[in-house]
PDB file with one MODEL, atoms N, CA, C and O in Angstrom:
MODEL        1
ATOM      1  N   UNK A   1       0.854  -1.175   0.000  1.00  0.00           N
ATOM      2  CA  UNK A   1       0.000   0.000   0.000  1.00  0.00           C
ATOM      3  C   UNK A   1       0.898   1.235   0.000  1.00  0.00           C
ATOM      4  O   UNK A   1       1.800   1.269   0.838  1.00  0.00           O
ATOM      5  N   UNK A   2       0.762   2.161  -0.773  1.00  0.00           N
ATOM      6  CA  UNK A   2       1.688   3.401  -1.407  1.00  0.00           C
ATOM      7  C   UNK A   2       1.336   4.412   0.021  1.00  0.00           C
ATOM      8  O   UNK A   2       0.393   4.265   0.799  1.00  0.00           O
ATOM      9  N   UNK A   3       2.282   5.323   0.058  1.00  0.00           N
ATOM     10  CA  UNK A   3       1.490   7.165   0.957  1.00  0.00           C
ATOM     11  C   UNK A   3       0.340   7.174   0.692  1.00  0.00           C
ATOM     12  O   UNK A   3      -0.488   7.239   1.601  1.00  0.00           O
ATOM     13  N   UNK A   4       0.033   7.123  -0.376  1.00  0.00           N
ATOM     14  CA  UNK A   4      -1.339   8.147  -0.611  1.00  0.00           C
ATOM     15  C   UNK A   4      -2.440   7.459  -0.389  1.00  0.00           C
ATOM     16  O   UNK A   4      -3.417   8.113  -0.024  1.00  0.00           O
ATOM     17  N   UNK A   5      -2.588   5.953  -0.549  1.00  0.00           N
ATOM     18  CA  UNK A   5      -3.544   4.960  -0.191  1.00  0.00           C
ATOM     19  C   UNK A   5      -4.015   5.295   1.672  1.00  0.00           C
ATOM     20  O   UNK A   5      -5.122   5.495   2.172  1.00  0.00           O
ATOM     21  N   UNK A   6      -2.601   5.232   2.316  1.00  0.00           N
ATOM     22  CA  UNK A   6      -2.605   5.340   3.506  1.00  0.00           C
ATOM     23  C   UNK A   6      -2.676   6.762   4.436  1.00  0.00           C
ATOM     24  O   UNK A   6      -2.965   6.901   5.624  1.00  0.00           O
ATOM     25  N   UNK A   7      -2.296   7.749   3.415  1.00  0.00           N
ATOM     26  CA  UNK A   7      -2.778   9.190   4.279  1.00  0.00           C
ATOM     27  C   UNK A   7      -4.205   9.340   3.824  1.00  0.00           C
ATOM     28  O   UNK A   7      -4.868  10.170   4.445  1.00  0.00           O
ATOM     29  N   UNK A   8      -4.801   8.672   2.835  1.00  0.00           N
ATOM     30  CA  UNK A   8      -5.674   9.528   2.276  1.00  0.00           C
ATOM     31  C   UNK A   8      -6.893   8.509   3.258  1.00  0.00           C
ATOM     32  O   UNK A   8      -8.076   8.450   2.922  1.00  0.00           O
ATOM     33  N   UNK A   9      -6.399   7.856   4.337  1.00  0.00           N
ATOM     34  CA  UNK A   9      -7.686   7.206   5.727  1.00  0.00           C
ATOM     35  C   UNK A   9      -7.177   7.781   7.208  1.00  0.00           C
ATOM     36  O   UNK A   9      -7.597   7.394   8.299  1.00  0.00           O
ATOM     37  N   UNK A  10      -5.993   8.979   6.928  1.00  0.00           N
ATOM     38  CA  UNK A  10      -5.166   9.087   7.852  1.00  0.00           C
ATOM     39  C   UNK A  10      -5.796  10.834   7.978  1.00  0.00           C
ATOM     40  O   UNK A  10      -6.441  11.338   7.058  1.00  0.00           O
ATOM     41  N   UNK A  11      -5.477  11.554   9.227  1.00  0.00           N
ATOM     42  CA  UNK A  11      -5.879  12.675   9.445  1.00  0.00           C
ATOM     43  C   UNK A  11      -4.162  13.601   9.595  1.00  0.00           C
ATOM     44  O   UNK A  11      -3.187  12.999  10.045  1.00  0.00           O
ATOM     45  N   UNK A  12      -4.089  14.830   9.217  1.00  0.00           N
ATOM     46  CA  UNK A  12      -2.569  15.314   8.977  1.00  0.00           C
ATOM     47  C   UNK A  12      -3.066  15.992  10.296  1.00  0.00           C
ATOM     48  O   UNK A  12      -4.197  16.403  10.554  1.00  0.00           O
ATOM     49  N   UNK A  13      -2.217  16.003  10.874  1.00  0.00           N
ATOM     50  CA  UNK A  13      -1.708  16.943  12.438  1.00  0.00           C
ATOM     51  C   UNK A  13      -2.006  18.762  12.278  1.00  0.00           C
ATOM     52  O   UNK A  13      -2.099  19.460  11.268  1.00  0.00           O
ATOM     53  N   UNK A  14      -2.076  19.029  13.410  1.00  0.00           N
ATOM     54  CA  UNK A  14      -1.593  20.058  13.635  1.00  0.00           C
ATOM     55  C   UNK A  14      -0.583  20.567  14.246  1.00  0.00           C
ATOM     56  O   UNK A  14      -0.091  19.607  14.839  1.00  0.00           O
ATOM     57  N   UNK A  15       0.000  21.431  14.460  1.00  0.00           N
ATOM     58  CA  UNK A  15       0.878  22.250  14.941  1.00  0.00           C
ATOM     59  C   UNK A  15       2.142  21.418  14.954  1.00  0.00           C
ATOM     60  O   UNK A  15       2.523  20.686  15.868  1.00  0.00           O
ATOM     61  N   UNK A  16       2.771  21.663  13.714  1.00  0.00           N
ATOM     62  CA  UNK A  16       3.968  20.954  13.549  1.00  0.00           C
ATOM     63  C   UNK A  16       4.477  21.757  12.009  1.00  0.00           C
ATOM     64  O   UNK A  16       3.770  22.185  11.096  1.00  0.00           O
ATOM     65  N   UNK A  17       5.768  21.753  12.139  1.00  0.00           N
ATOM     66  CA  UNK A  17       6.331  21.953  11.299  1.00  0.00           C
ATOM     67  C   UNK A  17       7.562  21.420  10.556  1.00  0.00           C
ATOM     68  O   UNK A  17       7.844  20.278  10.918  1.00  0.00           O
ATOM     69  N   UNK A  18       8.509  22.015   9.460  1.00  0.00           N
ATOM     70  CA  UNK A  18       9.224  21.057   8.995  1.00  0.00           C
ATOM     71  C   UNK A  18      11.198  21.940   9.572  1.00  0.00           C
ATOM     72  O   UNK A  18      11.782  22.950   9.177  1.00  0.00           O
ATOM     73  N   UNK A  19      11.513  20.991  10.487  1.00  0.00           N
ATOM     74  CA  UNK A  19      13.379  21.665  10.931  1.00  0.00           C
ATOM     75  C   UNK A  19      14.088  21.489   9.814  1.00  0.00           C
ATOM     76  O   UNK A  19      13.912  20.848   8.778  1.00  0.00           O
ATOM     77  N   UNK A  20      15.401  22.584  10.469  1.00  0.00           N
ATOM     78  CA  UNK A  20      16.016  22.416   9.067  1.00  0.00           C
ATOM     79  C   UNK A  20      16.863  21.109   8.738  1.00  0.00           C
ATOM     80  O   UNK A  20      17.589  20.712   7.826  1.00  0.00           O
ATOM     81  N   UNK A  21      16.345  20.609  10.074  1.00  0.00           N
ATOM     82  CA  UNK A  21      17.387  19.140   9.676  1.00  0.00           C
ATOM     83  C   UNK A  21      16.016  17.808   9.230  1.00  0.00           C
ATOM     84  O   UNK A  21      15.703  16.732   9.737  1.00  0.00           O
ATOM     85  N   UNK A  22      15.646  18.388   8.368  1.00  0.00           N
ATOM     86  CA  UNK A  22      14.450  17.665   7.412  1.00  0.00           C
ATOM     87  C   UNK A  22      13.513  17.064   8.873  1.00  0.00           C
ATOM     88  O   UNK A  22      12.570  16.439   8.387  1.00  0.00           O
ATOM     89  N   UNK A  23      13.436  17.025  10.006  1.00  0.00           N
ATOM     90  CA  UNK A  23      12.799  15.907  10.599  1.00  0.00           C
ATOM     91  C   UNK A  23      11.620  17.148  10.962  1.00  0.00           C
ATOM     92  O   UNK A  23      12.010  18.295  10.746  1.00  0.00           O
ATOM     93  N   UNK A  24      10.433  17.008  11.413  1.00  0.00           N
ATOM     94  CA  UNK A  24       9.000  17.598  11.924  1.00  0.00           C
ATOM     95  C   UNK A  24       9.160  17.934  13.391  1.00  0.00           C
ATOM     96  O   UNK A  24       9.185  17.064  14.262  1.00  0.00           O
ATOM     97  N   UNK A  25       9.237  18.870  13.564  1.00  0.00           N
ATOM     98  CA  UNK A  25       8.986  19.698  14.855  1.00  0.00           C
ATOM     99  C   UNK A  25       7.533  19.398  15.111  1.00  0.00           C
ATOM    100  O   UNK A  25       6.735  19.713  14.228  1.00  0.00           O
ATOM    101  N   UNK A  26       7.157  18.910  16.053  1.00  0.00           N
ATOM    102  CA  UNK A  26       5.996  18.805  16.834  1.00  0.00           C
ATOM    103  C   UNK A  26       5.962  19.883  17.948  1.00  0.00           C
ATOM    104  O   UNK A  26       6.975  19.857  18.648  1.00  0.00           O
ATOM    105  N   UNK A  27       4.930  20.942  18.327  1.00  0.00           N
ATOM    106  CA  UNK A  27       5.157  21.707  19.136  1.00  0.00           C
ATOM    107  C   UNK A  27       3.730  21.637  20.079  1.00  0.00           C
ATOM    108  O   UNK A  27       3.515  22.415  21.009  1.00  0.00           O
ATOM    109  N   UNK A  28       2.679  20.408  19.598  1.00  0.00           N
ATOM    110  CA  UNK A  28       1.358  20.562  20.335  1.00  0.00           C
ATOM    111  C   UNK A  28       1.796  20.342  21.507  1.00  0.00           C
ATOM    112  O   UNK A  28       1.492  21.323  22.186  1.00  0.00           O
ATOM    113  N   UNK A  29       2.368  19.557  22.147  1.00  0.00           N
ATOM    114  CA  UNK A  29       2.708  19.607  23.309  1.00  0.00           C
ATOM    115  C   UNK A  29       4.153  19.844  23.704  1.00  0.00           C
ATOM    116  O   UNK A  29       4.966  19.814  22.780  1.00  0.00           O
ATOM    117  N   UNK A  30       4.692  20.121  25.176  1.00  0.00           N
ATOM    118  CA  UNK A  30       5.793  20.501  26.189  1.00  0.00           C
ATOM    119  C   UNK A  30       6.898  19.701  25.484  1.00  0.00           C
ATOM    120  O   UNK A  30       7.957  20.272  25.224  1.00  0.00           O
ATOM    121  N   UNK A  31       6.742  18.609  25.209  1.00  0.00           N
ATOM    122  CA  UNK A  31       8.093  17.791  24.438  1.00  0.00           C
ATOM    123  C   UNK A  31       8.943  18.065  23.094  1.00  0.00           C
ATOM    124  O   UNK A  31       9.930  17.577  22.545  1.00  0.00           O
ATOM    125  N   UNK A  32       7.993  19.148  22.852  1.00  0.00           N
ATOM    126  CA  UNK A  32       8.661  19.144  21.041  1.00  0.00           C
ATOM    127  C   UNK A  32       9.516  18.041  20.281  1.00  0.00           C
ATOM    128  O   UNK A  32      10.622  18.211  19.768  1.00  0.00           O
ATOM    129  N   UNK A  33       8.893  17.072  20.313  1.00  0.00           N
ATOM    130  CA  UNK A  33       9.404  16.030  19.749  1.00  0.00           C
ATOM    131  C   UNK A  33      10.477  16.211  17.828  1.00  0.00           C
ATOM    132  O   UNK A  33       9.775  16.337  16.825  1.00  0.00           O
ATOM    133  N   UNK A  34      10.898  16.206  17.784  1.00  0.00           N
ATOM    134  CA  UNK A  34      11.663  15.781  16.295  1.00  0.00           C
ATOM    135  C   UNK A  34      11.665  14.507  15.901  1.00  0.00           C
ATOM    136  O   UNK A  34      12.355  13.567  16.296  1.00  0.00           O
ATOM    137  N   UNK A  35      10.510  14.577  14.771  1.00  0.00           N
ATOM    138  CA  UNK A  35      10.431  13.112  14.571  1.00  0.00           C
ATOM    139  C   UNK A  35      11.207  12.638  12.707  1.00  0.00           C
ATOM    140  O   UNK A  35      11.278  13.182  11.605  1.00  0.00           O
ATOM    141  N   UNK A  36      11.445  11.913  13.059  1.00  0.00           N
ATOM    142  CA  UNK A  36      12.205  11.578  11.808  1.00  0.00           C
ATOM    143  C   UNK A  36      11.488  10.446  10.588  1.00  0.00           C
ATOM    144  O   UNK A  36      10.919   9.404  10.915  1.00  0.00           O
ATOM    145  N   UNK A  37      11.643  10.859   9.322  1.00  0.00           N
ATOM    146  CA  UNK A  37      10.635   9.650   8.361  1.00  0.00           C
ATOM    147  C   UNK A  37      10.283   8.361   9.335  1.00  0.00           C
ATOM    148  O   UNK A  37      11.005   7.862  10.199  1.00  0.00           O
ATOM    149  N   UNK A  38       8.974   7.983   8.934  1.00  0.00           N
ATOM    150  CA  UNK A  38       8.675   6.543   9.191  1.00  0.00           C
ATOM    151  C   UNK A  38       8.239   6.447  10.578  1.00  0.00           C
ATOM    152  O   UNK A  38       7.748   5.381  10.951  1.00  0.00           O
ATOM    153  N   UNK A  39       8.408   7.879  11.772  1.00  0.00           N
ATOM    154  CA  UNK A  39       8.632   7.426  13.227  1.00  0.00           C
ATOM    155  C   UNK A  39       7.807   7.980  13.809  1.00  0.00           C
ATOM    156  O   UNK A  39       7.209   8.806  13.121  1.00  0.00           O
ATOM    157  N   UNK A  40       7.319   7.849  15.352  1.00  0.00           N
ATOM    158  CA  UNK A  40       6.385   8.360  15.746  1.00  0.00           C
ATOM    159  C   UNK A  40       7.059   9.438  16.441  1.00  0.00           C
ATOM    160  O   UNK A  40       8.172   9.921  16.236  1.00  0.00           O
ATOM    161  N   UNK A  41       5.963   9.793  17.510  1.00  0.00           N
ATOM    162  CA  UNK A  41       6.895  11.471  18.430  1.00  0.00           C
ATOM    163  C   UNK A  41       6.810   9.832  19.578  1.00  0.00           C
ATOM    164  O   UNK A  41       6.613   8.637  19.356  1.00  0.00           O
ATOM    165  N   UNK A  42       7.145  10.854  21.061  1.00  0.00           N
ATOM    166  CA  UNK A  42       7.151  10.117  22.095  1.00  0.00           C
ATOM    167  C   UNK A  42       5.680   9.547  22.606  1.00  0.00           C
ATOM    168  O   UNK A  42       5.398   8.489  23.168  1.00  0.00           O
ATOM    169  N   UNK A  43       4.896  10.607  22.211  1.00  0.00           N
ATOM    170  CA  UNK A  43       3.066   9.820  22.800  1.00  0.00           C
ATOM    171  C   UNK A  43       2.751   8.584  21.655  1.00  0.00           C
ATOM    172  O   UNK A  43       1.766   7.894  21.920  1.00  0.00           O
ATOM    173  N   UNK A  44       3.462   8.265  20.472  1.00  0.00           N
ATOM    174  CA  UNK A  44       3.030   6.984  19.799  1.00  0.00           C
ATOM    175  C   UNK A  44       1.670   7.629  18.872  1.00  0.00           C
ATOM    176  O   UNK A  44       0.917   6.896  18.231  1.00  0.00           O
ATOM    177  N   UNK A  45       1.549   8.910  18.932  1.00  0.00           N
ATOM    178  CA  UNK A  45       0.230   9.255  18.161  1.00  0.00           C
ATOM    179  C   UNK A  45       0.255   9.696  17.000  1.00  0.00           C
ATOM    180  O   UNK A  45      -0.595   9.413  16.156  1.00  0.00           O
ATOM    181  N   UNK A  46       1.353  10.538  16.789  1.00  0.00           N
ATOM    182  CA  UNK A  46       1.315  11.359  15.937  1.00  0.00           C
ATOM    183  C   UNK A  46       2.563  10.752  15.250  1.00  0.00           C
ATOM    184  O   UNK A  46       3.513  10.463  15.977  1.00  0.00           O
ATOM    185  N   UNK A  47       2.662  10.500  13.726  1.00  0.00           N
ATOM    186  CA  UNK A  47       3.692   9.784  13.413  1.00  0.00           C
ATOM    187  C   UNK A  47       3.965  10.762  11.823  1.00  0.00           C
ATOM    188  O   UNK A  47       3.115  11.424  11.229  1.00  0.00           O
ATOM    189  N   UNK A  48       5.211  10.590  11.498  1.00  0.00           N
ATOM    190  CA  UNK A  48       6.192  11.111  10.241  1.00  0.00           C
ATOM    191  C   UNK A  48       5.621  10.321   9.021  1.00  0.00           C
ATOM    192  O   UNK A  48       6.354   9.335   8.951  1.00  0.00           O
ATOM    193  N   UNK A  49       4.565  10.232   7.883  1.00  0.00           N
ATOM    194  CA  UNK A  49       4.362   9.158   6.795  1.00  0.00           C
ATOM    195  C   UNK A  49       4.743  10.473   5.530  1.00  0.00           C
ATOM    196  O   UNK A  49       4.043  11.484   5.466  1.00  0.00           O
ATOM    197  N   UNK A  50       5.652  10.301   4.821  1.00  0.00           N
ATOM    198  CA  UNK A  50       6.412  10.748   3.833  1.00  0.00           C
ATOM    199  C   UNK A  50       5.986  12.498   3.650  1.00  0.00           C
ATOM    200  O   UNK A  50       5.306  13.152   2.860  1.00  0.00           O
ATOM    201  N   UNK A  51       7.099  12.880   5.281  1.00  0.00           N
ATOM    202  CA  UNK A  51       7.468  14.443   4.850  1.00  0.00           C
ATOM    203  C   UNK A  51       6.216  15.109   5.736  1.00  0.00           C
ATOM    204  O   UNK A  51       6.232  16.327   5.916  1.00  0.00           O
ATOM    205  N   UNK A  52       5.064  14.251   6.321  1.00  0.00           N
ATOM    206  CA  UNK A  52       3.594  15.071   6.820  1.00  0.00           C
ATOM    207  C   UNK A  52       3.519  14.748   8.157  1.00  0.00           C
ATOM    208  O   UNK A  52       4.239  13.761   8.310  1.00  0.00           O
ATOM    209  N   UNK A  53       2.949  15.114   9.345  1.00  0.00           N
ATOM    210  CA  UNK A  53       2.623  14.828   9.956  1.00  0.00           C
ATOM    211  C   UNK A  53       0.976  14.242  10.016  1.00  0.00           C
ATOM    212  O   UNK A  53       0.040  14.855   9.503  1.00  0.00           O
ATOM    213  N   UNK A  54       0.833  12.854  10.795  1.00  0.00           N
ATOM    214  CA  UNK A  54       0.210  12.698  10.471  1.00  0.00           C
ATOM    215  C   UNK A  54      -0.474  11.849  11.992  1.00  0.00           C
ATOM    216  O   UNK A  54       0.223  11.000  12.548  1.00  0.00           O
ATOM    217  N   UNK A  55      -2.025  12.241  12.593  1.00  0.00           N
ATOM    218  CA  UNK A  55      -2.867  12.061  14.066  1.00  0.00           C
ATOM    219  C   UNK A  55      -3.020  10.916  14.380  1.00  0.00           C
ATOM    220  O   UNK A  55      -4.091  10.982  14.984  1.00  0.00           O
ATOM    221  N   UNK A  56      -2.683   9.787  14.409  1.00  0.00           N
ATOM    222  CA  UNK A  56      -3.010   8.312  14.082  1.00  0.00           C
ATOM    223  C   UNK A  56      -4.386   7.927  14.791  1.00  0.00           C
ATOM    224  O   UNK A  56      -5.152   7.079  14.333  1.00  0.00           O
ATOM    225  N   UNK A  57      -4.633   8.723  16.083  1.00  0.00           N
ATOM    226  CA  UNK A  57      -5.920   8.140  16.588  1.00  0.00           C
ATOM    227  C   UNK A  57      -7.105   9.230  16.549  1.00  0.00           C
ATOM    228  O   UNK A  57      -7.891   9.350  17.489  1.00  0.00           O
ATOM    229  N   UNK A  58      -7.166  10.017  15.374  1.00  0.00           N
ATOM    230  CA  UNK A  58      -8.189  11.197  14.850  1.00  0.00           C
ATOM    231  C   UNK A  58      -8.974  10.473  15.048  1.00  0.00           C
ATOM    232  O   UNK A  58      -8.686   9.292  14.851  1.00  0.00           O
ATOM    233  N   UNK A  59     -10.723  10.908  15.665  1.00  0.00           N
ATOM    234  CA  UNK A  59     -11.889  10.739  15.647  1.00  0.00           C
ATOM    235  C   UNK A  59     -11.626   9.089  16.546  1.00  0.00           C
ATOM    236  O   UNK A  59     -12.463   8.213  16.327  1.00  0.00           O
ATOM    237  N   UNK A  60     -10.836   8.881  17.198  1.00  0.00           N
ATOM    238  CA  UNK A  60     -10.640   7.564  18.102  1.00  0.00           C
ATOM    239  C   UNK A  60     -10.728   7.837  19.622  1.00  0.00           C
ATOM    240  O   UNK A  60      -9.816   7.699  20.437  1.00  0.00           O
ATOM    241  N   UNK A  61     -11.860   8.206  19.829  1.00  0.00           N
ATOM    242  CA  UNK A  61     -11.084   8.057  21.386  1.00  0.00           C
ATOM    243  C   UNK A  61     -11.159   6.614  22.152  1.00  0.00           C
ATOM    244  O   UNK A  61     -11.881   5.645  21.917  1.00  0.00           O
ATOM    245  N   UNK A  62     -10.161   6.814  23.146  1.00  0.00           N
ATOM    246  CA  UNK A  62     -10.439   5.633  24.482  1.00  0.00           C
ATOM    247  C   UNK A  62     -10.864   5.401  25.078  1.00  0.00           C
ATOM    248  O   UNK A  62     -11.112   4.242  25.410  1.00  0.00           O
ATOM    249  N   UNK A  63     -11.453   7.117  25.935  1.00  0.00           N
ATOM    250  CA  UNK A  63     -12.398   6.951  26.989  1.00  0.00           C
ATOM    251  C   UNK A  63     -12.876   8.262  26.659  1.00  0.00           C
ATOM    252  O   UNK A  63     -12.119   9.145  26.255  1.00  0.00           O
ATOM    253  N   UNK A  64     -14.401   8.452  26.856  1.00  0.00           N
ATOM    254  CA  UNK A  64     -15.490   9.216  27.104  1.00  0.00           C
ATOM    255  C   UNK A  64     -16.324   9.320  28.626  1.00  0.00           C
ATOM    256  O   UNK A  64     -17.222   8.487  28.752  1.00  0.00           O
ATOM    257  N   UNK A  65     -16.097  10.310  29.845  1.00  0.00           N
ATOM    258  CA  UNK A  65     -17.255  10.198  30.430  1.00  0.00           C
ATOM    259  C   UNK A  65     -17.255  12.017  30.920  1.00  0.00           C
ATOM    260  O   UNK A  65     -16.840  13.083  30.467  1.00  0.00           O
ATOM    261  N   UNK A  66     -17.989  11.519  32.094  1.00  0.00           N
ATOM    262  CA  UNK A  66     -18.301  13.090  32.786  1.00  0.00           C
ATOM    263  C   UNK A  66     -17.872  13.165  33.760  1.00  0.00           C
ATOM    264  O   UNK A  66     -17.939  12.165  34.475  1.00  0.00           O
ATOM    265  N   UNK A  67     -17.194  14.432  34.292  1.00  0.00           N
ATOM    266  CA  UNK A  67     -16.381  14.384  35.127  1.00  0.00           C
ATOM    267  C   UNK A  67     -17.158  15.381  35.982  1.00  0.00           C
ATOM    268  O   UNK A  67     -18.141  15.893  35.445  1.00  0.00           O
ATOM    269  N   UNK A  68     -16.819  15.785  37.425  1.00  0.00           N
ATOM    270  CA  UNK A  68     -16.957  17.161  38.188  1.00  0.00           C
ATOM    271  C   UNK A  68     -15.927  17.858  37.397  1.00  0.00           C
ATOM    272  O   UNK A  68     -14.946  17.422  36.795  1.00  0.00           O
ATOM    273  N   UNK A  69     -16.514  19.363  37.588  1.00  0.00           N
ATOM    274  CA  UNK A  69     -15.439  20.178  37.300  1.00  0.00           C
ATOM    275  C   UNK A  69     -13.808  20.465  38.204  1.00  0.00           C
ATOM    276  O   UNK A  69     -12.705  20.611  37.678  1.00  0.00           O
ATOM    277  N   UNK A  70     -14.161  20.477  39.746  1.00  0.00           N
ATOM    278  CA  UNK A  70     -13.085  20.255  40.719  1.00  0.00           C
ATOM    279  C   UNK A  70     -11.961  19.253  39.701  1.00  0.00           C
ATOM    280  O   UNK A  70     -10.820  19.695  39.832  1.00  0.00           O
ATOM    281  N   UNK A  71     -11.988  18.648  39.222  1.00  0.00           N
ATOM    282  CA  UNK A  71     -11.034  18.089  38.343  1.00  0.00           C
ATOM    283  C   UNK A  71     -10.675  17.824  37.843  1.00  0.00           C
ATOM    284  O   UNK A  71     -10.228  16.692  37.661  1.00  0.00           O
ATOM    285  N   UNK A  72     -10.613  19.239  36.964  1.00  0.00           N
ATOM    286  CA  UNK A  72     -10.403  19.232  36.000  1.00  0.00           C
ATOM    287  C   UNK A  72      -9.845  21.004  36.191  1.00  0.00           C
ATOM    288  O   UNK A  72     -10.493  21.821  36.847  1.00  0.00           O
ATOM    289  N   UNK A  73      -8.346  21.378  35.363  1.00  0.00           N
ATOM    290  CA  UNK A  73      -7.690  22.647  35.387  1.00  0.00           C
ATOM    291  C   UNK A  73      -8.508  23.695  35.213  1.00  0.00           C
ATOM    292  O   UNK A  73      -7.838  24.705  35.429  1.00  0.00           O
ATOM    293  N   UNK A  74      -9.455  23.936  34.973  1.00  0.00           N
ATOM    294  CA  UNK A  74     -10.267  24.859  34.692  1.00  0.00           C
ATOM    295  C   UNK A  74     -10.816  25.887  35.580  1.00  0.00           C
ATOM    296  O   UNK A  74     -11.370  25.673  36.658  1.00  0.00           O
ATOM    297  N   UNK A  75     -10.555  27.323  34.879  1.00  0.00           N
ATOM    298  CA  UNK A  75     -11.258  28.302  35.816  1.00  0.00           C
ATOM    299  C   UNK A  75     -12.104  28.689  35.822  1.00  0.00           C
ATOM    300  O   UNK A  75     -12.777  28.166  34.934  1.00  0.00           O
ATOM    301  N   UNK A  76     -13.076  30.017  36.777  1.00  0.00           N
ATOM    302  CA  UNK A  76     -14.501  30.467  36.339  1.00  0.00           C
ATOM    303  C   UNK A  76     -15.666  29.189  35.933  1.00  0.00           C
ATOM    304  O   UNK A  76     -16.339  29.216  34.902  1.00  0.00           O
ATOM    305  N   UNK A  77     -15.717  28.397  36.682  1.00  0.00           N
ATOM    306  CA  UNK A  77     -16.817  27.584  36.763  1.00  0.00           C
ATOM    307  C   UNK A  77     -17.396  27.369  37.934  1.00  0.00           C
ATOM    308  O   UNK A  77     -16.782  27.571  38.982  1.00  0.00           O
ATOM    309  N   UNK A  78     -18.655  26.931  37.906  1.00  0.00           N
ATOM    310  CA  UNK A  78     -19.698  27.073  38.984  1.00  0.00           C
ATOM    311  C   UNK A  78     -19.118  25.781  39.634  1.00  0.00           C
ATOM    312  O   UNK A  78     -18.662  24.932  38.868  1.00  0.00           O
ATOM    313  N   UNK A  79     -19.090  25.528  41.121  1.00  0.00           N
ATOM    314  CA  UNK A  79     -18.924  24.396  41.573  1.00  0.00           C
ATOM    315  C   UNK A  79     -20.225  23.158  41.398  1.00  0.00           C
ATOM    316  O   UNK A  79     -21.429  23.311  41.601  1.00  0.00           O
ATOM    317  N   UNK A  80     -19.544  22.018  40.986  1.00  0.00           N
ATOM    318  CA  UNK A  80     -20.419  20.938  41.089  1.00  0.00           C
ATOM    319  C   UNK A  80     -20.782  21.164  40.071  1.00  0.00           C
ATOM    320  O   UNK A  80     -21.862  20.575  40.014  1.00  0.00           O
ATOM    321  N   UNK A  81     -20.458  22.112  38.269  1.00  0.00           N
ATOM    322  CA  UNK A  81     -20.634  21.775  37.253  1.00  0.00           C
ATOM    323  C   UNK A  81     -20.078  19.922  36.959  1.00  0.00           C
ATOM    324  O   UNK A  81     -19.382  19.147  37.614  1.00  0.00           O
ATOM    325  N   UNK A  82     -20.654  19.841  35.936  1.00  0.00           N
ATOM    326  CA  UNK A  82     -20.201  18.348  35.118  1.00  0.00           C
ATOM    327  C   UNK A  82     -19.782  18.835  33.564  1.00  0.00           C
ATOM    328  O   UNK A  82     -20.518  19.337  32.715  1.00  0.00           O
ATOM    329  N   UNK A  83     -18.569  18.566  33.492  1.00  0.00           N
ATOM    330  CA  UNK A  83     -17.681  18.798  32.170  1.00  0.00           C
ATOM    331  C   UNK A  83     -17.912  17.083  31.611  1.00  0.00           C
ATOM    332  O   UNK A  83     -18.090  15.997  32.164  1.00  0.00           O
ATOM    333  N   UNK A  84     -17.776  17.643  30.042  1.00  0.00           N
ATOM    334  CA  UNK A  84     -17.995  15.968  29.180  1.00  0.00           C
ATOM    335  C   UNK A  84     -16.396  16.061  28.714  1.00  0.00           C
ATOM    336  O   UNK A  84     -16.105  16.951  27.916  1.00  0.00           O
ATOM    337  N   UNK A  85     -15.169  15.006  29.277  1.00  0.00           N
ATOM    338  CA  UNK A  85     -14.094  14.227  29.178  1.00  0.00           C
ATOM    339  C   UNK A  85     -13.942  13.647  27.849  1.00  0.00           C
ATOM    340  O   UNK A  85     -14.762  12.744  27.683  1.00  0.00           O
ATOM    341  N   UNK A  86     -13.073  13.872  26.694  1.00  0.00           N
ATOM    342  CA  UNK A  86     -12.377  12.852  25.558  1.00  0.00           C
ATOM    343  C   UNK A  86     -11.105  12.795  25.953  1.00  0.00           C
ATOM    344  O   UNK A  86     -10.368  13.759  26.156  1.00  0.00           O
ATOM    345  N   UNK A  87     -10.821  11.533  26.075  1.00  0.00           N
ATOM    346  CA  UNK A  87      -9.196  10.931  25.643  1.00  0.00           C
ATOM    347  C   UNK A  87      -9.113   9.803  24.534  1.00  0.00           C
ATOM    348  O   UNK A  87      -9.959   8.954  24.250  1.00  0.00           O
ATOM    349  N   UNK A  88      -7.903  10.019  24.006  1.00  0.00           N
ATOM    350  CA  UNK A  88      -7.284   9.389  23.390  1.00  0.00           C
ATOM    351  C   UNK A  88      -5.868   8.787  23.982  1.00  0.00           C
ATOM    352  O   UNK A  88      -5.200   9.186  24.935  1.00  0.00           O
ATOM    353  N   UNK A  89      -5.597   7.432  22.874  1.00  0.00           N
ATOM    354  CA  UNK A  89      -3.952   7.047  23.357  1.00  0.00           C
ATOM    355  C   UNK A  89      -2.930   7.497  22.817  1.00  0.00           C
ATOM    356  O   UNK A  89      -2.618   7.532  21.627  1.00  0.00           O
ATOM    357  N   UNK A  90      -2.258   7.944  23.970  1.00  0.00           N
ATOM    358  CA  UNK A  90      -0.832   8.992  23.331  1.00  0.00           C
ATOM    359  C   UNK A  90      -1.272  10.066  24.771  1.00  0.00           C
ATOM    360  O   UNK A  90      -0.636  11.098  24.989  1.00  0.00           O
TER     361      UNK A  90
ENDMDL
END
């Protein structure tokens, strides 16, 4: 199966760009990963497929529920709101 077979079921990243030492600066998160052809960053999510970055678990999540707000970082909320939780792996 060629790139294009396989990006074109694949979702391209955001916030990443290309270093000058050819490898993808990842900057969505604290790690700025440099990832090099073929490889993933350190969360296993976001991976290098010819020159793009590319989300591997877009529209996947792991877990869905509802949380209190108390825990969750968030400011200016009423206590004993309920926030709706997505994760993914990575």
């Amino acid at each position: 199966m060629g790139i294009a077979a396989i990006s074109s079921k694949l979702h391209e990243a955001g916030w990443w760009e290309t270093s000058p030492n050819r490898k993808l600066h990842g900057y969505l998160c604290p790690r700025h990963c440099e990832i090099g052809e073929g490889l993933a960053g350190f969360c296993f999510i976001r991976k290098d497929i010819g020159g793009r970055l590319y989300n591997l678990g877009y529209a996947q999540p792991a877990v869905m529920q509802v949380d209190p707000i108390e825990k969750k970082p968030l400011n200016h909320f009423l206590p004993d709101t309920k926030i709706f939780s997505l994760g993914t792996v990575g």
